[in-house]
C-alpha positions in Angstrom: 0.0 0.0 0.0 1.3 3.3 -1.2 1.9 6.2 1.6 -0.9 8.5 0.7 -3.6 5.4 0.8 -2.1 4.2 4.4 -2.5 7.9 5.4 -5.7 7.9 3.9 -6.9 4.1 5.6 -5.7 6.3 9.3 -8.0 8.8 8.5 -10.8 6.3 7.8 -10.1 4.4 11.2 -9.5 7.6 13.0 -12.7 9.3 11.8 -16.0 9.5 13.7 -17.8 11.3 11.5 -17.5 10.2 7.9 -19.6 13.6 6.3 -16.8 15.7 7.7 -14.1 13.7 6.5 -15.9 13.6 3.2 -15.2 17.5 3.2 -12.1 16.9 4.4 -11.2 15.1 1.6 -13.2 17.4 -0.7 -11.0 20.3 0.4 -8.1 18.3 -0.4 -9.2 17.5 -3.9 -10.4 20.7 -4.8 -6.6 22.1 -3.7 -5.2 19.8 -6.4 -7.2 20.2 -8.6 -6.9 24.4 -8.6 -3.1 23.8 -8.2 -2.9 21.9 -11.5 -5.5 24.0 -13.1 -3.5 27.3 -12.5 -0.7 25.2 -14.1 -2.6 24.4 -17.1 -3.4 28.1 -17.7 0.5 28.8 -17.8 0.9 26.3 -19.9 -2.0 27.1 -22.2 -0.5 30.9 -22.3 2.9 30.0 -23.3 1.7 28.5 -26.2 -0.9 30.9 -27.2 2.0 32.9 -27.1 4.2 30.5 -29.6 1.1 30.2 -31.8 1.0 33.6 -32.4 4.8 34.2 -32.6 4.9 31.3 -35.2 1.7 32.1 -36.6 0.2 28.3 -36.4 -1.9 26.3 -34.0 -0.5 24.0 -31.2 -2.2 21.1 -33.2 -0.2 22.2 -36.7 3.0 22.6 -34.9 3.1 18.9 -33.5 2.2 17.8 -37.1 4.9 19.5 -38.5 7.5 18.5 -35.7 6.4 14.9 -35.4 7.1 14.8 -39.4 9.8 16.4 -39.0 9.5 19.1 -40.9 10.7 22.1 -38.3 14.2 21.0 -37.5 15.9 20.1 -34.1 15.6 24.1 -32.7 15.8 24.6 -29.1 12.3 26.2 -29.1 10.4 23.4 -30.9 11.7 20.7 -28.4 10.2 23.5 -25.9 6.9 23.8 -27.4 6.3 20.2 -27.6 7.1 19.9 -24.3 4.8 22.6 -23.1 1.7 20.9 -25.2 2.3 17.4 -23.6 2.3 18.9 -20.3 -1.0 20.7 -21.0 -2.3 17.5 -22.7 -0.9 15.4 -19.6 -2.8 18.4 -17.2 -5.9 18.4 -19.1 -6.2 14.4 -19.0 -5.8 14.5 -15.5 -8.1 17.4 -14.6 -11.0 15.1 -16.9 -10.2 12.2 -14.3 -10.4 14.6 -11.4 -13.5 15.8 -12.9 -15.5 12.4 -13.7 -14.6 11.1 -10.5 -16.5 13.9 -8.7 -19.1 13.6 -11.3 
């Protein structure tokens, strides 16, 4: 069993009243999930910001890069990064979401 889910097995023993360590646990969902949404909007402004320098969408640019067509450039390896991190964010904020659903 990992740490967080022993920690999280304590608070289940230790608890007398479940609804207030529902919200409890709500709280603590809710701060990770702002946390990474805050991070997604950096993310998502760098690159507005190369789409506009470059003058072509996120979606084009991978296109181009996976084919190869845009070179080995320091800013390209940069942009792709930034777009899997969003795309890694945004996958994890839909869990967050559905779970919560």
């Amino acid at each position: 069993m990992s740490a967080i889910a022993e920690k999280i097995h304590l608070i289940e023993q230790l608890s007398t009243n479940s609804a207030a360590t529902g919200q409890l646990l709500d709280k603590v969902i809710d701060f990770l999930v702002e946390k990474d949404r805050k991070k997604l909007a950096e993310f998502r402004e760098k690159l507005a910001a190369l789409e506009q320098q470059y003058a072509m969408s996120t979606a084009e640019f991978q296109q181009r890069f996976d084919a190869g067509e845009l070179g080995d450039a320091s800013q390209w390896f940069d942009w792709d990064g930034f777009a899997a991190l969003a795309a890694s964010l945004e996958a994890k904020l839909a869990v967050a979401e559905a779970g919560r659903g």
